[in-house]
C-alpha positions as CSV (number, residue, x, y, z in Angstrom):
1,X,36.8,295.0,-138.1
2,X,40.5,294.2,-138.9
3,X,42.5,297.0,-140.3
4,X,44.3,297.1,-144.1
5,X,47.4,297.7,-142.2
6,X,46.9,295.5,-139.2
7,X,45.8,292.6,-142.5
8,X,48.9,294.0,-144.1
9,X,50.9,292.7,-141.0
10,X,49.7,289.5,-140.0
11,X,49.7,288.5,-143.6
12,X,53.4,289.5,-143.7
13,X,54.8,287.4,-141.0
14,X,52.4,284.4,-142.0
15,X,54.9,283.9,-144.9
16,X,57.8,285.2,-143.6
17,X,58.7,282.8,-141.3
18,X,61.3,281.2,-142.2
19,X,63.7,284.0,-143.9
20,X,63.0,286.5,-140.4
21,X,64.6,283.1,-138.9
22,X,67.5,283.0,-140.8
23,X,68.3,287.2,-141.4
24,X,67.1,288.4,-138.4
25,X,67.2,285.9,-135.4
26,X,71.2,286.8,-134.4
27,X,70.5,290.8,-134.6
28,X,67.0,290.9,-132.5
29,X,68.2,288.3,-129.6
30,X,71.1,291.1,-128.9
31,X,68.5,292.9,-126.7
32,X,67.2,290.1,-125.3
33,X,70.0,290.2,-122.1
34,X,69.1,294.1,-121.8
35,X,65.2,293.5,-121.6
36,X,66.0,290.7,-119.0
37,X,67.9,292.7,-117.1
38,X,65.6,296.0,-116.8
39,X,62.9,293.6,-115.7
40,X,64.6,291.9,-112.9
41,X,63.7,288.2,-114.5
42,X,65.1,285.6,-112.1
43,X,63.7,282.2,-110.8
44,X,60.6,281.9,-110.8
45,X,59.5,285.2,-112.7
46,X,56.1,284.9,-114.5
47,X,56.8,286.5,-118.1
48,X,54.9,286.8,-121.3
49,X,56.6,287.2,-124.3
50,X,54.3,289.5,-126.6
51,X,54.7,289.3,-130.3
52,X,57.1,286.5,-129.7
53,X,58.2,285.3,-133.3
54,X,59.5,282.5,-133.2
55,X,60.3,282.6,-129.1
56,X,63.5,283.5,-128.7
57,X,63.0,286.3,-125.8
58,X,60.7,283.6,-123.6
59,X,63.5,281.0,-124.1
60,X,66.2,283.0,-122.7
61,X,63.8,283.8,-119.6
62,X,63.3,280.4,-119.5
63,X,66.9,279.8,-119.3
64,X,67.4,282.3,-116.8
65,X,64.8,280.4,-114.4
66,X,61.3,281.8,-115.4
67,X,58.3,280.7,-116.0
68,X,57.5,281.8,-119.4
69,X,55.1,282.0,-121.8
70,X,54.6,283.2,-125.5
71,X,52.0,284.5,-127.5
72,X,51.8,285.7,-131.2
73,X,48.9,286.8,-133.7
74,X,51.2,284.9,-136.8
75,X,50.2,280.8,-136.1
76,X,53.0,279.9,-138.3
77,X,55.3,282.1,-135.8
78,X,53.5,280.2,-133.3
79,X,54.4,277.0,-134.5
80,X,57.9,277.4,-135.2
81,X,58.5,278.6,-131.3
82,X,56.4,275.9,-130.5
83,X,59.0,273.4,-132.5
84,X,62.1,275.4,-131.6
85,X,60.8,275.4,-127.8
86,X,58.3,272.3,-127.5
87,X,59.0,272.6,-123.3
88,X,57.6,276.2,-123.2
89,X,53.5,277.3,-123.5
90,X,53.2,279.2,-127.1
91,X,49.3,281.1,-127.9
92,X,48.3,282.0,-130.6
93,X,46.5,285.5,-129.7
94,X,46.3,289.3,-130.6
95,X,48.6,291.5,-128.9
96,X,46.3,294.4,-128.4
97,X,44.2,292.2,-126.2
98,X,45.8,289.4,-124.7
99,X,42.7,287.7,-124.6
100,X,43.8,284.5,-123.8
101,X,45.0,285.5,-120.4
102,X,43.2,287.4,-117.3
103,X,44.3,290.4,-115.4
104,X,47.1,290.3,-112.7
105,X,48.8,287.6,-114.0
106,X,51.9,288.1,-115.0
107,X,55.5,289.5,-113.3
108,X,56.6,291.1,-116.2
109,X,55.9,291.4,-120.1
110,X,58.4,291.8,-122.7
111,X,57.9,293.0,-126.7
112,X,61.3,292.4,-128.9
113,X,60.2,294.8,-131.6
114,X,56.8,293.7,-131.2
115,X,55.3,297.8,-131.4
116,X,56.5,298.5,-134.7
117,X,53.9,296.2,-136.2
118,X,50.7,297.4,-134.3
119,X,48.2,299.2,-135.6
120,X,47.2,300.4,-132.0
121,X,50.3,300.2,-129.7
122,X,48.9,302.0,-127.2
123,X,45.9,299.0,-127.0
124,X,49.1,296.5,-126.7
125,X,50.4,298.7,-123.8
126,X,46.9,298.6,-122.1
127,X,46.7,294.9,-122.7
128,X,50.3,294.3,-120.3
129,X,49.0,296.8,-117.7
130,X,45.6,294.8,-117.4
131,X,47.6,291.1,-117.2
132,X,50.9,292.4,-115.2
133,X,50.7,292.3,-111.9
134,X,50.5,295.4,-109.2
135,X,54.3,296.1,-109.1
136,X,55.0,294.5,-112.7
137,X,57.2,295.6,-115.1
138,X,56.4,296.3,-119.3
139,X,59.5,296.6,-121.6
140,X,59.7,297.0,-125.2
141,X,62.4,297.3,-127.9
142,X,61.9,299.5,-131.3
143,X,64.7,300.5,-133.2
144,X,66.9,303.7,-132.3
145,X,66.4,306.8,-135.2
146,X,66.5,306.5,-138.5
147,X,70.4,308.1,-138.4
148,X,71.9,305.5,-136.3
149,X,69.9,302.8,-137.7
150,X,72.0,302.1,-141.7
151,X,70.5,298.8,-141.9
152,X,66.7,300.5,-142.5
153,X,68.2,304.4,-143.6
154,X,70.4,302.6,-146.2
155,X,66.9,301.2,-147.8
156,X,64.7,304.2,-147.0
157,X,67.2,306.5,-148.6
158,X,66.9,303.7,-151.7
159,X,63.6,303.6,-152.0
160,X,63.2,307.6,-151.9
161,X,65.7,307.8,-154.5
162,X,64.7,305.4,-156.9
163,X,61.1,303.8,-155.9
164,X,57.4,304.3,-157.4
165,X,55.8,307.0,-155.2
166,X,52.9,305.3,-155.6
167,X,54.3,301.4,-154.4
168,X,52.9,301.3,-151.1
169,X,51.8,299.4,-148.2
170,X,48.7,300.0,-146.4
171,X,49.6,303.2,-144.0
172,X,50.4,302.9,-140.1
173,X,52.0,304.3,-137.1
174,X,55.0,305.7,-137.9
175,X,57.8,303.3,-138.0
176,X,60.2,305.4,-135.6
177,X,57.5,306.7,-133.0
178,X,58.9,305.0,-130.1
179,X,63.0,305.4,-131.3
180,X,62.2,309.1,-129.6
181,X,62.6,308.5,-125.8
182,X,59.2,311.4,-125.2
183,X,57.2,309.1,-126.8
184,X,57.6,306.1,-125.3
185,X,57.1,308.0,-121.9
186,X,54.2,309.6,-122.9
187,X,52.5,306.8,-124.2
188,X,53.4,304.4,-120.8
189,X,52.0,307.0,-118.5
190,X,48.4,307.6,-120.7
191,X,48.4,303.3,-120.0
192,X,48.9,303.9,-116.7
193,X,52.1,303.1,-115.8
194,X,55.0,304.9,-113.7
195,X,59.1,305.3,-113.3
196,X,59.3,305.3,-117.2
197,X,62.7,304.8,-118.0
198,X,64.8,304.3,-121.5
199,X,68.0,303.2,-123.0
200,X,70.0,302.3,-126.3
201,X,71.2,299.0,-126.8
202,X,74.5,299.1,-129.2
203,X,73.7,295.7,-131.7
204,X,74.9,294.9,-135.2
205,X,73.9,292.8,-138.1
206,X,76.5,290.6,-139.4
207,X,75.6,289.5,-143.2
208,X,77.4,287.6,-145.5
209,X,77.2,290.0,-148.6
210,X,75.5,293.2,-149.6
211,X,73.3,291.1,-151.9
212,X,72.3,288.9,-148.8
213,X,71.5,292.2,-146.9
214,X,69.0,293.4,-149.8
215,X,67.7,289.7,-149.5
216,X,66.7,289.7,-145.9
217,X,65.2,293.1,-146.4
218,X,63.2,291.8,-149.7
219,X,62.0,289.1,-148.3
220,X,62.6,289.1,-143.9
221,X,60.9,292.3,-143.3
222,X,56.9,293.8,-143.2
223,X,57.0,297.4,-144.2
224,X,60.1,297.7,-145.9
225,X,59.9,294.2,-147.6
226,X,56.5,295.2,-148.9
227,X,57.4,298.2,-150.4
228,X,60.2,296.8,-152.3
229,X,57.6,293.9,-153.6
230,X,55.4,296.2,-154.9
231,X,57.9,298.2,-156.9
232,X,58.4,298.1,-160.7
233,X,60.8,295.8,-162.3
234,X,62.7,298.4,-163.1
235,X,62.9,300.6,-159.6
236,X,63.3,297.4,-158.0
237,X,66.3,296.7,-160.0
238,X,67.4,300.5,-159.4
239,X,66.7,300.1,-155.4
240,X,68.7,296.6,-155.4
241,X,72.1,298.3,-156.6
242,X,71.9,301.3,-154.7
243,X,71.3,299.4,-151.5
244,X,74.1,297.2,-152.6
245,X,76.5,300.0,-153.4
246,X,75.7,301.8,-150.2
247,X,75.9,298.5,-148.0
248,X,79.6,298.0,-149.3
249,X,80.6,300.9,-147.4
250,X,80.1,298.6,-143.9
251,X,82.3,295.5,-145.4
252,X,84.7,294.5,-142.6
253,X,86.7,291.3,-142.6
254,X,84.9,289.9,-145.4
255,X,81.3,290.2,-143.8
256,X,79.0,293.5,-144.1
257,X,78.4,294.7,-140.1
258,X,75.4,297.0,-140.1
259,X,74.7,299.1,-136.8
260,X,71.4,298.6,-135.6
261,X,71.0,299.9,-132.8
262,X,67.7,299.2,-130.5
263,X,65.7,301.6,-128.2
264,X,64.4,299.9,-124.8
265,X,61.7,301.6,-122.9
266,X,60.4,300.1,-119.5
267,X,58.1,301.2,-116.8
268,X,56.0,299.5,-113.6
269,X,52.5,299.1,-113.0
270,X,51.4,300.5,-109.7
């Protein structure tokens, strides 16, 4: 039985295709060359790209010589990576089982902000230790903490100011659970795997205006999107200029730059 919050999610990035494209596509690629790197992709590396959006992490390890594949529970996110990247294999398919594949195949697996969106990360994690191979390596980006991160504490802090208490989504993990570096180790060694390891990857979101920020998080976003659709006219309206005020802060040459930095966690299969 699916989940509200796991419907929530799929539902969400069904119709959010196109404006996660456009507001988010140069921000979460940043990592990309960090994953890549932690996982020792080179020729000939069999990867899977979990919760791959709309492909961009399995096209850079494609460019860098691997054999990649793709898979996402979204089949419009499927079929954008499948347009943007017709030479590379794209599955639809649910990241807390990987059903689609069988066990030991894979060098490595790779999630570009892929565990914020699970209902049961830990099943995802489990899923990449059954298809990696002995030896494999699992990374995973999530956002660093709420502090360093002003392009979600800017909306947060909105939205506790200003939104109906009683506008919300259906309830899951915790959105920041894996920005702590414990938790991620804790939760790779109960799937089994070893030599945990974790980093921060500096990035920064270049928008055009504080009203195209509020946009892309309005309309680009699952949780945070969906809490601002479900507000009052009149808390929305209330959320919209404080987000736009505070956004102003982080003008710079005529374009907002929002630090967003991304946590990387990675560990082996033995």
């Amino acid at each position: 039985m699916t989940s509200a919050f796991k419907a929530f999610e799929h539902d969400a990035w069904q119709n959010a295709v196109d404006e996660y494209d456009a507001a988010f596509a140069r921000l979460t690629e940043q990592a990309i060359p960090s994953i890549l790197i932690v996982l020792g992709v080179k020729s000939g590396t069999a990867l899977l790209d979990i919760a791959c959006g709309p492909g961009y992490l399995a096209a850079a390890a494609q460019q860098s010589g691997a054999r990649a594949v793709g898979t996402d529970f979204s089949a419009r996110m499927v079929a954008r990576a499948r347009k943007l990247y017709p030479s590379i294999q794209f599955d639809e398919g649910d990241a807390e089982t990987l059903e689609n594949y069988s066990d030991n195949s894979f060098d490595v697996a790779a999630m570009n902000f892929g565990m914020l969106h699970f209902d049961q990360p830990e099943k995802a994690l489990r899923a990449a230790h059954r298809v990696l191979k002995p030896g494999g390596r699992m990374a995973f980006t999530v956002w660093s903490t709420p502090a360093r991160v002003a392009g979600f504490s800017i909306a947060l802090k909105a939205i506790e100011a200003f939104g109906d208490p009683s506008a919300r989504v259906p309830a899951g993990p915790s959105f920041f659970h894996f920005s702590e570096p414990d938790n991620c180790i804790d939760a790779f060694q109960r799937c089994g795997f070893t030599d945990v390891a974790t980093k921060t990857v500096d990035q920064t979101w270049e928008l055009n205006s504080p009203e195209d920020y509020f946009e892309a998080l309005l309309k680009g976003t699952a949780r945070t999107g969906g809490t601002l659709k479900r507000q009052p006219p009149a808390n929305l309206a209330a959320i919209r200029d404080n987000i736009v005020r505070a956004a102003n802060n982080y003008l710079d040459a005529g374009k907002i730059r929002l630090p967003m930095p991304a946590h990387l966690a990675w560990a082996t299969k033995p």
